[in-house]
VOZA-291629 format. One record per residue (C-alpha): residue in three letters; x, y, z. Coordinates in nm, 3 decimals. Example, Ala and Ser with C-alpha at 12.3 -4.5 7.8 and 13.67 -1.06 7.14 Angstrom:
% VOZA-291629
<site 'ALA'; <1.230; -0.450; 0.780>>,
<site 'SER'; <1.367; -0.106; 0.714>>,
//
This chain:
% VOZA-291629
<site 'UNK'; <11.244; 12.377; 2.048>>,
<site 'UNK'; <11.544; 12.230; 1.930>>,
<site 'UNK'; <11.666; 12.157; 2.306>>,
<site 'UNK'; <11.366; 12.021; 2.388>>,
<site 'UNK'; <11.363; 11.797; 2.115>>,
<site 'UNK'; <11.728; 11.676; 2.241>>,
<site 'UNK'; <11.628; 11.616; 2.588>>,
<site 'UNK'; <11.310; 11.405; 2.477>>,
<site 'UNK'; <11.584; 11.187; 2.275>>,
<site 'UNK'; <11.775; 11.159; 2.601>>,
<site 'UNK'; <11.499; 11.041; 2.758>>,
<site 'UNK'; <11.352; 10.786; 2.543>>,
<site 'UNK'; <11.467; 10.381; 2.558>>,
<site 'UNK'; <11.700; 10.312; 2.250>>,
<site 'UNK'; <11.890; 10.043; 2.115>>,
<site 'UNK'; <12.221; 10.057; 1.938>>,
<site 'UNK'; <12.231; 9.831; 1.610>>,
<site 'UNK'; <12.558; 9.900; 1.411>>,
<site 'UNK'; <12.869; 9.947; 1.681>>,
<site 'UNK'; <13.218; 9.824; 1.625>>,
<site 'UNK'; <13.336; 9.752; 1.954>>,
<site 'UNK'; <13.710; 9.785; 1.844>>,
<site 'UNK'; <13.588; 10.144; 1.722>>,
<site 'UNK'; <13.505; 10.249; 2.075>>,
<site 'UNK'; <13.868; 10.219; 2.156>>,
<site 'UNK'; <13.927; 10.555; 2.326>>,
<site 'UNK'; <14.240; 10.751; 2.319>>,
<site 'UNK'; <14.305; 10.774; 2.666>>,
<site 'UNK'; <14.267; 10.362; 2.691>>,
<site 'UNK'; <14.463; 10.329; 2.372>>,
<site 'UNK'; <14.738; 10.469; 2.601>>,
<site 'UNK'; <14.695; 10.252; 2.896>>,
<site 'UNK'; <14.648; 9.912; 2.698>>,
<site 'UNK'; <15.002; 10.002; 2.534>>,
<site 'UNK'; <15.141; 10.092; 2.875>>,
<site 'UNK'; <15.044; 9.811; 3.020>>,
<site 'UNK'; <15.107; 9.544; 2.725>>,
<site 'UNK'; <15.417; 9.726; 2.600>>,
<site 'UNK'; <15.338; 9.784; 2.257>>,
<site 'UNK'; <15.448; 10.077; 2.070>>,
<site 'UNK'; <15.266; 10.309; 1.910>>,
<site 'UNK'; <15.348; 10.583; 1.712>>,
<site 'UNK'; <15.178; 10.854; 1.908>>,
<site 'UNK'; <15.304; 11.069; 2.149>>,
<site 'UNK'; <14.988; 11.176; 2.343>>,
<site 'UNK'; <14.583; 11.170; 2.358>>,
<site 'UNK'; <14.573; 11.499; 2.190>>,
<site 'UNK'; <14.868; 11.334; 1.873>>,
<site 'UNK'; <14.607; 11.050; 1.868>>,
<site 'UNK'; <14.286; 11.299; 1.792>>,
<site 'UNK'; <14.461; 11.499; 1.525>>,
<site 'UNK'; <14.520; 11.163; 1.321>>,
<site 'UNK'; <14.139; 11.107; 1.310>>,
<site 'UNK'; <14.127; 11.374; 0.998>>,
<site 'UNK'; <13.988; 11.105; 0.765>>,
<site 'UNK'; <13.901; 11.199; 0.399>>,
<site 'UNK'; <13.777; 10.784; 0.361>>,
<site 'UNK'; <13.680; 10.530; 0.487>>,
<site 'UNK'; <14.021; 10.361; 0.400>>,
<site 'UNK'; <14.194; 10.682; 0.568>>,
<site 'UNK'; <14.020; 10.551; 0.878>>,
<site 'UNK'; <14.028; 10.196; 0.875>>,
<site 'UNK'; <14.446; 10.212; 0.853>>,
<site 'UNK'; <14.418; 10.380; 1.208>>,
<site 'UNK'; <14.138; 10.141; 1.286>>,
<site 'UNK'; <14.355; 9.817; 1.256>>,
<site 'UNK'; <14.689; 10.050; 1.406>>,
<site 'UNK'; <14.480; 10.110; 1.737>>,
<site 'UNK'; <14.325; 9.775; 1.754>>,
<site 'UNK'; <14.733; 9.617; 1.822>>,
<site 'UNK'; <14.666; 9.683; 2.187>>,
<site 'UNK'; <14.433; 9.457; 2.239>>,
<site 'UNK'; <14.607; 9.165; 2.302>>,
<site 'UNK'; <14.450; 8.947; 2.682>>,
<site 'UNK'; <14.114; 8.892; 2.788>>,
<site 'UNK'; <14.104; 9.155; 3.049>>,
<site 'UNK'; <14.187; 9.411; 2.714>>,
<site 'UNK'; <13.859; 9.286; 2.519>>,
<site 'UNK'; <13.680; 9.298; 2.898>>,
<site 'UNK'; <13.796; 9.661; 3.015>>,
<site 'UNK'; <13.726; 9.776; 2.609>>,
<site 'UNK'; <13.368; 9.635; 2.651>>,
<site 'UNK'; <13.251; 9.713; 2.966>>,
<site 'UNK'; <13.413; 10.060; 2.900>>,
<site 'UNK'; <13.160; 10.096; 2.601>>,
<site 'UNK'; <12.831; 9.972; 2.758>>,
<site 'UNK'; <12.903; 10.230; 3.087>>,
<site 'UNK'; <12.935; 10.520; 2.835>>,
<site 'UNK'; <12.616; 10.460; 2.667>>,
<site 'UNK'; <12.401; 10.368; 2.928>>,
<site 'UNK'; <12.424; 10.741; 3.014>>,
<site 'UNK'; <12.275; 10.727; 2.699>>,
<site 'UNK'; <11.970; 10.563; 2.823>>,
<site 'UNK'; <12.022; 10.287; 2.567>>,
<site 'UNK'; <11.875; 9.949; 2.657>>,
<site 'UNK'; <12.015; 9.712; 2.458>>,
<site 'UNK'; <12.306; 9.621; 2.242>>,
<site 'UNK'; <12.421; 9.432; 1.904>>,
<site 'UNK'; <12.758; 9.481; 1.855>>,
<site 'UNK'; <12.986; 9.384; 1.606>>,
<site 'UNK'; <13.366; 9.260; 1.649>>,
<site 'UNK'; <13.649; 9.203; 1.427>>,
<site 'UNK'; <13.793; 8.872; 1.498>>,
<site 'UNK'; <13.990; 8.854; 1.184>>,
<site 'UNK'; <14.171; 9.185; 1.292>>,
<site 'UNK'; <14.262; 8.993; 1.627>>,
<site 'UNK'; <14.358; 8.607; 1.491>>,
<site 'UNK'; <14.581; 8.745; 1.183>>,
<site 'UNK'; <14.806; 8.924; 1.518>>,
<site 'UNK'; <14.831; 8.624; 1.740>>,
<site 'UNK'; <14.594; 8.631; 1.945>>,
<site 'UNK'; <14.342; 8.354; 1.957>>,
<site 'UNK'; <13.977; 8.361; 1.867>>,
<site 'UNK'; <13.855; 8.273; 2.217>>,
<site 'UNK'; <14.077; 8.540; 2.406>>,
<site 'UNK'; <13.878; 8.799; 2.223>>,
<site 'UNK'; <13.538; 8.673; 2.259>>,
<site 'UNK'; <13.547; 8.541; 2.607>>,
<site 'UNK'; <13.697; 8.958; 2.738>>,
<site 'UNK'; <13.363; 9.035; 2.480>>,
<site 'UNK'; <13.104; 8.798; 2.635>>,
<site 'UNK'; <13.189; 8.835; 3.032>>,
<site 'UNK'; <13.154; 9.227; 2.963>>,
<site 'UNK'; <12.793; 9.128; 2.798>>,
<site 'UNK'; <12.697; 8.898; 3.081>>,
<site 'UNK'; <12.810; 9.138; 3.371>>,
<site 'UNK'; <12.648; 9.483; 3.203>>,
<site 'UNK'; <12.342; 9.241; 3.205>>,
<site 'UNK'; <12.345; 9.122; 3.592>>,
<site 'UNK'; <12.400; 9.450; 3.701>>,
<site 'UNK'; <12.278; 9.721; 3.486>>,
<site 'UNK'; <12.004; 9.517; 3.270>>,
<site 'UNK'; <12.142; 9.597; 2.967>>,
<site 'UNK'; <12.093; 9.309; 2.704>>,
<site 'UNK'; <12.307; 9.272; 2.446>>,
<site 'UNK'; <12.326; 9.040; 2.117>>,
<site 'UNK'; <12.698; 8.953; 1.963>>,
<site 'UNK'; <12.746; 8.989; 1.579>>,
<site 'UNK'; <13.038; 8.815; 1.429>>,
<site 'UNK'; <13.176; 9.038; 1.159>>,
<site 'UNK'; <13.406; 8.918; 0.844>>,
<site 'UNK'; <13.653; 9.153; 0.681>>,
<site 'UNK'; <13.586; 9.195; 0.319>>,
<site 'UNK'; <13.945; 9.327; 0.201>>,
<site 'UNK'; <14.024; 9.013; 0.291>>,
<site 'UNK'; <13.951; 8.669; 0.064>>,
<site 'UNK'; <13.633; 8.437; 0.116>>,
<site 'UNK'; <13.847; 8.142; 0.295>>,
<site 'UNK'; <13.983; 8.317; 0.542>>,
<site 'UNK'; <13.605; 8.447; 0.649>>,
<site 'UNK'; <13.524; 8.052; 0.616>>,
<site 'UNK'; <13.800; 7.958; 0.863>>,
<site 'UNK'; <13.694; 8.234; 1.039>>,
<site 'UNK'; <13.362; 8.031; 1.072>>,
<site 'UNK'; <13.553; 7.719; 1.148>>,
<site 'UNK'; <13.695; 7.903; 1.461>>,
<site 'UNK'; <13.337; 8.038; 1.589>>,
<site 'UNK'; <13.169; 7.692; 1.610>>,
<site 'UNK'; <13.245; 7.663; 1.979>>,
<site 'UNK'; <13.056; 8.008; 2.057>>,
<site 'UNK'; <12.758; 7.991; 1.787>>,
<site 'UNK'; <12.547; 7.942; 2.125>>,
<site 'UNK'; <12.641; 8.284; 2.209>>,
<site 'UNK'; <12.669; 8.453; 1.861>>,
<site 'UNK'; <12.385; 8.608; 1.721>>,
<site 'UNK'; <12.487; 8.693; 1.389>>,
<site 'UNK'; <12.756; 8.750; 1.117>>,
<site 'UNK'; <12.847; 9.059; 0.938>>,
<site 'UNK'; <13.050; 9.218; 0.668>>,
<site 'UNK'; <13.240; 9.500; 0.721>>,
<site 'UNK'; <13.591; 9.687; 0.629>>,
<site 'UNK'; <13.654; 9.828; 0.311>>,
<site 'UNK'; <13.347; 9.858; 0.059>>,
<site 'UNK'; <13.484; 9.968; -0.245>>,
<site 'UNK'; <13.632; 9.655; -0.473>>,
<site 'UNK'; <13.448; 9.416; -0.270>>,
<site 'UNK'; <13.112; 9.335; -0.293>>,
<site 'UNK'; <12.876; 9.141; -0.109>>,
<site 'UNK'; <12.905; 8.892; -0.383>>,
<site 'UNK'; <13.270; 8.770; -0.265>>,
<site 'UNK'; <13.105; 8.640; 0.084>>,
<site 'UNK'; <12.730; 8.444; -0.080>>,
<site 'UNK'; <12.881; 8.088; -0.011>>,
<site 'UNK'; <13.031; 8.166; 0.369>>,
<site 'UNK'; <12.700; 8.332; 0.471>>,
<site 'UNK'; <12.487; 8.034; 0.309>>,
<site 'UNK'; <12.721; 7.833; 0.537>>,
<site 'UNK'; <12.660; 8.072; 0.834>>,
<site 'UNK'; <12.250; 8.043; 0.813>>,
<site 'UNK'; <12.277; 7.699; 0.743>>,
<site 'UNK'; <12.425; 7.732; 1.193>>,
<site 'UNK'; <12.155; 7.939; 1.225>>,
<site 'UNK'; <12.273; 8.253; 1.238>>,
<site 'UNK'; <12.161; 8.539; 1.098>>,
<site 'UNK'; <12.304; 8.756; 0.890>>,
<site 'UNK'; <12.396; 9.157; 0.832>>,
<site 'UNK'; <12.593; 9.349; 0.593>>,
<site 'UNK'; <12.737; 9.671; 0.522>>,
<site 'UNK'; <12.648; 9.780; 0.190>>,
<site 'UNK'; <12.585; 10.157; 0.060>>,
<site 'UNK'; <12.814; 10.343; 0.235>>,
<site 'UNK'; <13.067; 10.382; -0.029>>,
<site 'UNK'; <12.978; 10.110; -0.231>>,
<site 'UNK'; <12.659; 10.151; -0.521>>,
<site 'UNK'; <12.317; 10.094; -0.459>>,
<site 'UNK'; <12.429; 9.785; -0.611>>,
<site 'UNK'; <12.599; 9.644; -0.388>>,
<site 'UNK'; <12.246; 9.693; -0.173>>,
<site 'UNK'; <12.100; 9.441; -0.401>>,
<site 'UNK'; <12.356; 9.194; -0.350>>,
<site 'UNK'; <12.323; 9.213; 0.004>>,
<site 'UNK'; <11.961; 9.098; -0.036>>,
<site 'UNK'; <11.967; 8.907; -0.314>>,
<site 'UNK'; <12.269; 8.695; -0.242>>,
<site 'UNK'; <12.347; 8.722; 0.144>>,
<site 'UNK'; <11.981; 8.681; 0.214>>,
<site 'UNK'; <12.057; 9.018; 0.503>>,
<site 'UNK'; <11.791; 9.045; 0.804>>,
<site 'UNK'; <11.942; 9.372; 0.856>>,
<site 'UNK'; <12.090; 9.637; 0.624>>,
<site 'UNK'; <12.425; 9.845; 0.775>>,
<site 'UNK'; <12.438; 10.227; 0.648>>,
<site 'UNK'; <12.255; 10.175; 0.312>>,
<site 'UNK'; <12.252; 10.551; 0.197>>,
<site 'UNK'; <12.345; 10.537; -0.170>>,
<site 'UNK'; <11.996; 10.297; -0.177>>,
<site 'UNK'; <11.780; 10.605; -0.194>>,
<site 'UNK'; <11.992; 10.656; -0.579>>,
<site 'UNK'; <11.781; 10.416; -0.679>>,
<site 'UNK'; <11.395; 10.422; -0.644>>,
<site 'UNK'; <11.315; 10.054; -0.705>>,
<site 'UNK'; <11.558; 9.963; -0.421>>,
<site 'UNK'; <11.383; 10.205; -0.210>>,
<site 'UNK'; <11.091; 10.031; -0.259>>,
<site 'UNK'; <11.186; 9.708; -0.215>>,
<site 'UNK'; <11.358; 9.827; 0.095>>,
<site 'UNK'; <11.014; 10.004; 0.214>>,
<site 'UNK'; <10.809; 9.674; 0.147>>,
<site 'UNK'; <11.033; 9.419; 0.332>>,
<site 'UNK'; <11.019; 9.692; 0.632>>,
<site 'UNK'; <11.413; 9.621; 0.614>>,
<site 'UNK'; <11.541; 9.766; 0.905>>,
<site 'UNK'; <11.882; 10.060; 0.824>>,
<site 'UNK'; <12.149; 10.105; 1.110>>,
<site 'UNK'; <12.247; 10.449; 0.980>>,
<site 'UNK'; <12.566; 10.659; 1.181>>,
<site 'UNK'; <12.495; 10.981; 1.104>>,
<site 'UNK'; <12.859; 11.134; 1.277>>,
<site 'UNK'; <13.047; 10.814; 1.077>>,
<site 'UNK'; <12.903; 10.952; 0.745>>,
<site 'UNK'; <12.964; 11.282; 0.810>>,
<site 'UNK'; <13.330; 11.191; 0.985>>,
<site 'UNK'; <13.434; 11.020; 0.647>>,
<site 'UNK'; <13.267; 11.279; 0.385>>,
<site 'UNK'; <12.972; 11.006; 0.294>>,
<site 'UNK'; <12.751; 11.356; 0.326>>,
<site 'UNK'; <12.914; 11.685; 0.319>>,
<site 'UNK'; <12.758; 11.860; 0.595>>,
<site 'UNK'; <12.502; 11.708; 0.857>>,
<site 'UNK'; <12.191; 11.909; 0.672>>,
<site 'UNK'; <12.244; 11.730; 0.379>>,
<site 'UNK'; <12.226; 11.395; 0.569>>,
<site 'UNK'; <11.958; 11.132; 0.419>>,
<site 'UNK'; <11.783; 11.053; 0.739>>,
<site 'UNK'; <11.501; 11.258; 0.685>>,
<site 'UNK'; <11.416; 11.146; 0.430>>,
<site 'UNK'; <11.476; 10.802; 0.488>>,
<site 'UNK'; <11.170; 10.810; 0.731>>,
<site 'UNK'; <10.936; 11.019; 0.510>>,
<site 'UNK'; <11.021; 10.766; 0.283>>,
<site 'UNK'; <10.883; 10.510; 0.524>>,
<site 'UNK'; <11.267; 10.308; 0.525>>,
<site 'UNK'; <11.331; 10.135; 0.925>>,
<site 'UNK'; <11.582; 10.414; 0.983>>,
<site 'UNK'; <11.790; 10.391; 1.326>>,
<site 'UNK'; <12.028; 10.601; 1.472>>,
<site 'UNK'; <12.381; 10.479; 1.520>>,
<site 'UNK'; <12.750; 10.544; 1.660>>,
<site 'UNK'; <12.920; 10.287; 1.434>>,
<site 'UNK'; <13.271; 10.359; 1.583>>,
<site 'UNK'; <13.254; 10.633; 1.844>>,
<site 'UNK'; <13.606; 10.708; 1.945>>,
<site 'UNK'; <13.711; 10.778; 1.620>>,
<site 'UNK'; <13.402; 10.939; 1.497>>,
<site 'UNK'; <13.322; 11.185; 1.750>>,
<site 'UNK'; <13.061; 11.061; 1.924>>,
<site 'UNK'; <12.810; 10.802; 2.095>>,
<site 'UNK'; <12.450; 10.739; 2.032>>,
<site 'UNK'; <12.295; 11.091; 2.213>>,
<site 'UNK'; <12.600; 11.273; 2.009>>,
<site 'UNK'; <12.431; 11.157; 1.710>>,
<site 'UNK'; <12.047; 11.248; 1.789>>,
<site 'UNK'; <12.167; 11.555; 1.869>>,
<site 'UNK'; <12.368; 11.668; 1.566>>,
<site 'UNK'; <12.095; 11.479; 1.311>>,
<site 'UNK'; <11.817; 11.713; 1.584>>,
<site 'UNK'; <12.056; 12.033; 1.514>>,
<site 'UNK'; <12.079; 11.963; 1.161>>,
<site 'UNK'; <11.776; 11.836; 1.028>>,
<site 'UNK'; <11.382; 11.923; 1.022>>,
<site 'UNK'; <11.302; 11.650; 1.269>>,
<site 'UNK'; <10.972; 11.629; 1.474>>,
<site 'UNK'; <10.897; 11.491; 1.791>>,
<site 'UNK'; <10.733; 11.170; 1.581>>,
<site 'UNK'; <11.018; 11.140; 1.377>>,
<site 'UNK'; <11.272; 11.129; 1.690>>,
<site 'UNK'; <10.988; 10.836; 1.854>>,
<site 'UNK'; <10.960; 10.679; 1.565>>,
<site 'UNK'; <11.383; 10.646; 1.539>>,
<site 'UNK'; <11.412; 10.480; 1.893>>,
<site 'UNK'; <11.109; 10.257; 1.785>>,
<site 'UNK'; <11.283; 10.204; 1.504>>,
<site 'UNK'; <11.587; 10.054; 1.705>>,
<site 'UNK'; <11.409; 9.822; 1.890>>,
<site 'UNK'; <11.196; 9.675; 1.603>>,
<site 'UNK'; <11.496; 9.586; 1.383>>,
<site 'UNK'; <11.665; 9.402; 1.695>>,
<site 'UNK'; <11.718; 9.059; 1.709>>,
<site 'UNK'; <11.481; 9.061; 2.028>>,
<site 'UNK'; <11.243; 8.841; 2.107>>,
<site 'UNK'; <10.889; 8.962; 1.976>>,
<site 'UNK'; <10.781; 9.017; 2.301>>,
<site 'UNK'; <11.117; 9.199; 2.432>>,
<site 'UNK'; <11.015; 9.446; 2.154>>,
<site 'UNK'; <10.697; 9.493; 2.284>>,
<site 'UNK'; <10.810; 9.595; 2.618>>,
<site 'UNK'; <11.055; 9.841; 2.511>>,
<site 'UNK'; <10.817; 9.985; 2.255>>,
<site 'UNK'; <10.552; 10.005; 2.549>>,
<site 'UNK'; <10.814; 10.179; 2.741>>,
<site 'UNK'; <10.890; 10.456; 2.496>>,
<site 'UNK'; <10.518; 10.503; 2.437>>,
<site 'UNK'; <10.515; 10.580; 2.775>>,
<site 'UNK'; <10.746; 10.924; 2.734>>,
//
């Protein structure tokens, strides 16, 4: 049962929601980006590179996250990164695509705003012409660092906010909540965009709140320590607030302790907008299928649940209304 169950995932339409393109930075290209930019890096092969990703945090990781991401340095490096991404997961049978990137992570090394968006966007506009898969762009700020430098961050954008969907908050959770960001993200819906956050992965179901109440969120990013709090669960259920859980991410950096222990479950017979997510597959083990599979292997899920999860995806995208019709026709269809 449980491999059928896997190969009706594999079959179904999905969207991805919560995916750090600098977190599908593959070993092997990690390599070949240093080659060919001369940097160095302090590993001496693929396999010295894949015994480092033994996080016990999310801080553990994101100190390797910002290490990797110094290759990345032209156009064609934000191009080849992208388009590598969006050719692994259409094996996936996913559809479409809201990304997030780290421009912060780029501009504080040098390189300019526009060198890393224009690689991004080309890779978005060509996996589009030839492949059909659409794709939205989310504009991420780091919260480690302070509230001006997300503002300037802004400042930088307002060339691209044509081709920007959204903004973002991601990095490290604990010490900074969504609090630090309420006047940059008013500024960022008063453009027009809208606006996600990462909040309960680490952080309290607190920080949740904040994310609603102050950042005014369209969608929430992980939001697991939410169901610690039965009020927030509710208000989460009634708003239909759409989750972009990674089930391989949480279990990668010990947010659960072993994969049938993961919340997703019972996030849908809860009746939360659960999705299913890679957040950053290179270092976490694994792409969208990887993590149907090991939440399938893992957890009681039914054919309806594993439907309802791809629906899911497409219903909390920043699609048009009737974009999310056709790919919800589509997987009624399998």
């Amino acid at each position: 049962m449980t491999a059928e169950l896997i190969e009706y995932a594999a079959r179904l339409p999905k969207a991805e929601l919560h995916l750090h393109i600098e977190g599908s930075l593959e070993p092997e290209m990690l390599f070949r980006l240093a080659g060919r930019n001369k940097v160095d890096i302090p590993f001496g092969s693929v396999e010295a590179v894949r015994a480092a990703y033994n996080f016990s945090n999310l801080q553990d990781f994101l100190d390797i996250y910002y290490q990797g991401m110094r290759v990345l340095l032209t156009e064609e490096d934000f191009f080849d990164l992208t388009m590598a991404y969006l050719n692994r997961v259409r094996a996936d049978n996913v559809r479409h695509v809201e990304i997030f990137f780290d421009p912060q992570g780029h501009t504080q090394r040098g390189v300019p705003f526009d060198t890393a968006i224009s690689g991004i966007l080309t890779a978005l506009s060509l996996s589009k012409a030839q492949f059909g898969v659409t794709s939205k762009l989310i504009m991420c700020f780091l919260r480690h660092l302070p509230e001006d430098d997300a503002f300037a961050t802004l400042k930088q954008a307002e060339g691209w906010l044509d081709r920007i969907e959204a903004v973002g908050l991601d990095s490290s959770e604990t010490g900074h909540p969504p609090s630090k960001f309420e006047r940059v993200f008013k500024a960022a819906r008063d453009h027009g965009l809208k606006c996600v956050a990462h909040a309960g992965e680490e952080g309290p179901p607190d920080y949740v709140r904040e994310a609603l109440d102050l950042l005014h969120i369209d969608r929430l990013d992980h939001g697991n320590r939410a169901l610690e709090d039965e009020a927030l669960v509710e208000r989460l259920r009634a708003a239909q607030m759409t989750l972009t859980v990674c089930p391989l991410s949480n279990l990668k950096l010990c947010v659960v302790d072993d994969m049938t222990a993961h919340p997703l479950k019972r996030m849908l017979d809860l009746g939360l907008n659960a999705t299913v997510n890679s957040d950053d597959p290179a270092y976490f083990g694994g792409y969208v299928m990887d993590n149907f599979k090991a939440v399938i292997e893992a957890l009681d899920l039914s054919r309806d649940d594993i439907k309802t999860l791809a629906k899911n995806s497409f219903a909390g995208s920043f699609l048009s209304e009737s974009e999310k019709r056709a790919h919800l026709a589509a997987i009624d269809r399998i």
